[in-house]
N, C-alpha and C positions, 0 to 999 in steps of 0.2 A: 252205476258203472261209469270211470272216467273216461271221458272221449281224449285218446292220447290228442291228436290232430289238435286241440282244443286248448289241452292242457300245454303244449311246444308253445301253442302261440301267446298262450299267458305267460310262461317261461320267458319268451324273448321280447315279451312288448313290455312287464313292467321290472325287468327287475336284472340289474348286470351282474356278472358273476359272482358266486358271493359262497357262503359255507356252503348253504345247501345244494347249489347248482353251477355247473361248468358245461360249458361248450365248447366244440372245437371242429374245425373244418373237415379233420377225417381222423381213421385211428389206424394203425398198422400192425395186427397182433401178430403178423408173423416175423418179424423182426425180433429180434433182442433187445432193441432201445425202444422201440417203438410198444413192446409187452412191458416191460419195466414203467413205461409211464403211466398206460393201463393202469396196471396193480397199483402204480402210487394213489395214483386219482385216487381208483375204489378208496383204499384204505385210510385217505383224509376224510373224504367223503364219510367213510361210516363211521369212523372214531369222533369228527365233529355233529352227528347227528344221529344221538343212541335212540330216540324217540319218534324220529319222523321219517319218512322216505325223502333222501335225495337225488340227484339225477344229472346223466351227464348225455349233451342234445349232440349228434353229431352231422354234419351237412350243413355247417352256420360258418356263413365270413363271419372274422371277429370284429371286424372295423364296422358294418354296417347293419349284422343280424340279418345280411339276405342269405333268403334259404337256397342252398346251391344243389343239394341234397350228395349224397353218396352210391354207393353201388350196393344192391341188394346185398345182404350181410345173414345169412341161416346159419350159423356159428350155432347150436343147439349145444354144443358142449363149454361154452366159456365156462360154465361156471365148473368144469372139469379142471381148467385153468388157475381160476381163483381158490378153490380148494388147494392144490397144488401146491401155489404158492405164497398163501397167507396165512398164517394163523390166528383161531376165532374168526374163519372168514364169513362176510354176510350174504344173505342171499340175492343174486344179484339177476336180471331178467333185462335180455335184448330185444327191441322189437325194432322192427321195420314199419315207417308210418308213411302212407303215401299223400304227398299234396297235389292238388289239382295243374296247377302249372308246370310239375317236373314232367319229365322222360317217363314212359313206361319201367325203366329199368333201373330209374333215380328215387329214392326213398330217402325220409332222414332217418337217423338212427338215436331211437331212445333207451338207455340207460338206466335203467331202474334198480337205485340200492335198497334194501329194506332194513328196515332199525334191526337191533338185534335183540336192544329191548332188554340186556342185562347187564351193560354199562363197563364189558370186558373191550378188551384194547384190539386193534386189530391190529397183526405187525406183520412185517415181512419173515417167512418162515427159512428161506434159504436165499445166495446171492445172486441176484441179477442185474446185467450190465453194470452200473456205476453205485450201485445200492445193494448194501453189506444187508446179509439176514439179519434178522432184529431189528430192524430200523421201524421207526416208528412214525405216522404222519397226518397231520392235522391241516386242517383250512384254516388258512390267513389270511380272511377277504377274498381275493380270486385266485389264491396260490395254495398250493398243496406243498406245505413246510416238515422237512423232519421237528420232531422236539421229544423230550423228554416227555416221560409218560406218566410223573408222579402230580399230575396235576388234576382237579378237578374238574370233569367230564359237565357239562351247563347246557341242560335243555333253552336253547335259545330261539330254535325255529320249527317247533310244532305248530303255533298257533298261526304261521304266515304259512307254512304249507299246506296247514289242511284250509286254509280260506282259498288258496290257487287251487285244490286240486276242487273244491265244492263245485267253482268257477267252472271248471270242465267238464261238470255233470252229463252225461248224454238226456237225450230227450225222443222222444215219438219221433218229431220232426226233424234230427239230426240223422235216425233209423233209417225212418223210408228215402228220404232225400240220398244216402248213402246207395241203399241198395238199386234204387232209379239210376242213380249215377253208372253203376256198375252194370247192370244190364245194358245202361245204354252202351259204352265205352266199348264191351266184349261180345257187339251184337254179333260179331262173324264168329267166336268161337265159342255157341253153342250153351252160354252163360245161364245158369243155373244158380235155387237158392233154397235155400234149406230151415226153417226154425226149431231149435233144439230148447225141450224144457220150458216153452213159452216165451224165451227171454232170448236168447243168444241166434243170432242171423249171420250165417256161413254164407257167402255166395263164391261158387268157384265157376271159373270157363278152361275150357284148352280143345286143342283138335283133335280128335280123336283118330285110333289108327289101330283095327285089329291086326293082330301080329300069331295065328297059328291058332285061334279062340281066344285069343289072351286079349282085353281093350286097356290101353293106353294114350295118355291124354300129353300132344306135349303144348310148347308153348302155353304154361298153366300159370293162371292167377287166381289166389284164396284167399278173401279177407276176412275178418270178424269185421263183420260193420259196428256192430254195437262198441267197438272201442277204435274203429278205426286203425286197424293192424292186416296189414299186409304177412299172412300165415305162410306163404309160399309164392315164389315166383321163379320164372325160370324159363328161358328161350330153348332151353338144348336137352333137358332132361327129360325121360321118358317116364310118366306119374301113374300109377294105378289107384283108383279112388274106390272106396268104399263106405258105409255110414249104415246105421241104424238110430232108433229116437236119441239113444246116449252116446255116439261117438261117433265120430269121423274122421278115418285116417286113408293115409296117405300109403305108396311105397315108392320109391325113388328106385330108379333104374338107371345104369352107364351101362354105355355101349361101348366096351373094350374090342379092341382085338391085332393082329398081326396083319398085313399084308391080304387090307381087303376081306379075310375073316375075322366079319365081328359077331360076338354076342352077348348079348343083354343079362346085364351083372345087380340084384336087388342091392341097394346100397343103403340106404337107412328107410326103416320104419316110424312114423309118426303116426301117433292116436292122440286126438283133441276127445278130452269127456268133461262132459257137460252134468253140474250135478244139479240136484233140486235145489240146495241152496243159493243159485246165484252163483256161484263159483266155476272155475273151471280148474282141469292141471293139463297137463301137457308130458305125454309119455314118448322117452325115442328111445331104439333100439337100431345099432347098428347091424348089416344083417351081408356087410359086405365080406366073400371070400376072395380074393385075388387070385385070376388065372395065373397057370402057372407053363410055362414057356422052356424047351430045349434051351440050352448053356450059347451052344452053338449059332443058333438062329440071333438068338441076343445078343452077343457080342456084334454079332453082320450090324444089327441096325441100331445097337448104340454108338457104332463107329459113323455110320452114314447119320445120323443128326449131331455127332460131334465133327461132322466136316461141313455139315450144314452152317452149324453157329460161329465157326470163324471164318465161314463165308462172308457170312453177315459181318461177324466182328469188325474184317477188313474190307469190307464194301463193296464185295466180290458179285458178280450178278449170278444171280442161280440158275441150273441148265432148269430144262422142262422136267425132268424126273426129281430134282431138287425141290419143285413148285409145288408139285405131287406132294412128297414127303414133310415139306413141312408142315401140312396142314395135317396131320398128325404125330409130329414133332413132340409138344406136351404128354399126351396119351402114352405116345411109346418111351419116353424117360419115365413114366409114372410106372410104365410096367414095369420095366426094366429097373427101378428101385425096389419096388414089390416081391420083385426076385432076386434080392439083395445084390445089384450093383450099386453098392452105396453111394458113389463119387455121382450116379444120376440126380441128383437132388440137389448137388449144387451147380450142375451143369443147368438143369431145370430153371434155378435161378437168376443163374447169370444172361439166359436167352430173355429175360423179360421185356428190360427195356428195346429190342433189337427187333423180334415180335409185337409189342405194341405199335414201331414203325412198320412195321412191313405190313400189315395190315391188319382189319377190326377183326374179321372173322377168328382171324388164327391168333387175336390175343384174349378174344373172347373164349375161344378153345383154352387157351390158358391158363383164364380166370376160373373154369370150369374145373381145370387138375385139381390147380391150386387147395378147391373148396374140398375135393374131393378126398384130397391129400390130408388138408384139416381136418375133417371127419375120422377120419380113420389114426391120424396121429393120437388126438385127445381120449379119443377112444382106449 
């Protein structure tokens, strides 16, 4: 099994951008331009490498290869995405790798294309932002170039990736070392560890908190040690954990609600199964229903966060029931698009950068929608 953590660092210490590999400081799939360049990558990336896995490292300055990492990234559904909007698209797998010097909250982000292995074209299947459907795109040393597609497809980097990925082998002593690491770091919440099938070592922590017989874990972190893959993390979500010999999942819980009543909303399902072979898959199910809210009450408090944000817009200082409100500002535009005020979603957006000023908590709330928002969109 490859140790990602392992394989990033053979990635960035021998070898600068090239067919099979791209790096980049961050990615922004919620954008229009920022998804378009996505999609290009992917599809240079697989159309120059029908034989081998390629990979795109994200959380790396490009001038110097320091790792700066990114923000926790559980997007379970990109490949909802690349489906979408590629045709012949390949199968593509995000993980979150944590290094020892980041933030709790900082991970880089690995990319993983898989050949396709029938030497069909990967193209763009309809238009996005600057890039016409049909377009076709290939690696040009570190660029991801349109070109014509009547040309011969040349297994050129099988034999130098699978020598980097050997390189990353995990080992006993990369195992135990990992899971030491881990218990020590999560000694306050409660760190726990698990071996599944002989081979594969889960360890997860978080605080526990019954809620009416119900146990939930928040502030949760779950790694696969043996690959070095951060499974799950998360400061705000409320996590219900369960497992037997072959699986271990997860269910993700938001705490919605109006004016002081909240309650606890299942949002997505994940089962990690562990097979005999050495393998594993990864199953999610989404399981969120959106409360559903009076016409009346909603308009009241889509008005008061839209008087909120051109507070902020124009530099206005906010009363004390303002201070209040907007630390559920995100939350309540999420409902309140939920229940089809559709203009909430771009109100939502435009409060971002305005919210990251005014403070961490309430943009970390943000970030939270935001995911939550993603999930349920791709879905």
């Amino acid at each position: 099994m490859i140790n990602k953590r392992l394989l990033i660092k053979n990635l960035l210490a021998h070898n600068d951008e090239n067919s099979f590999y791209d790096k980049k400081r961050k990615i922004d799939i919620g954008q229009k331009e920022g998804k378009a360049k996505f999609l290009k990558h992917i599809c240079a990336l697989s159309n120059s490498n029908p034989n081998n896995n390629s990979y795109i490292v994200i959380g790396v300055d490009d001038a110097d290869n320091a790792i700066i990492g990114v923000d926790f990234f559980d997007d379970s559904k990109i490949q909802n995405l690349i489906n979408a909007y590629l045709t012949n698209p390949p199968i593509v797998q995000y993980e979150n790798i944590p290094f020892p010097h980041l933030p709790d909250d900082k991970v880089v982000g690995l990319v993983t294309i898989r050949p396709k292995g029938d030497n069909t074209i990967t193209s763009l299947r309809k238009n996005i932002w600057k890039y016409y459907g049909g377009s076709v795109f290939f690696r040009d040393g570190s660029m991801s170039m349109p070109k014509v597609f009547d040309i011969e497809i040349k297994d050129t980097n099988s034999s130098l990736v699978s020598q980097i990925e050997q390189h990353a082998q995990n080992n006993i002593e990369h195992t135990l070392d990992g899971v030491f690491d881990f218990m020590k770091a999560r000694e306050d919440f409660n760190p726990q560890y698990k071996v599944f099938k002989e081979y594969f070592v889960v360890c997860w922590a978080g605080l526990k908190k019954v809620v009416k017989d119900d146990v939930f874990f928040s502030r949760v972190d779950i790694k696969l040690i043996n690959e070095q893959v951060r499974l799950f993390y998360s400061n705000l979500d409320e996590v219900a954990i369960s497992y037997d010999d072959d699986t271990f999942k997860i269910i993700e819980y938001v705490s919605l609600g109006l004016q002081n009543s909240y309650k606890y909303y299942p949002l997505e399902e994940t089962i990690f199964c562990f097979e005999d072979n050495g393998s594993y898959h990864i199953n999610s199910q989404l399981l969120f229903q959106p409360p559903q809210y009076d016409k009346k009450v909603l308009h009241h408090i889509y008005n008061t966060n839209n008087a909120i944000l051109e507070k902020l817009k124009k530099g206005i200082s906010l009363t004390k029931t303002d201070q209040i409100d907007i630390k559920n500002l995100p939350a309540t535009y999420l409902i309140c698009y939920l229940n089809l005020f559709h203009e909430a979603i771009d109100k939502l957006h435009q409060a971002k950068p305005y919210l990251k000023a005014y403070n961490e908590s309430v943009y970390s709330a943000y970030k939270d929608t935001l995911r939550i928002l993603r999930k349920v969109k791709y879905s």
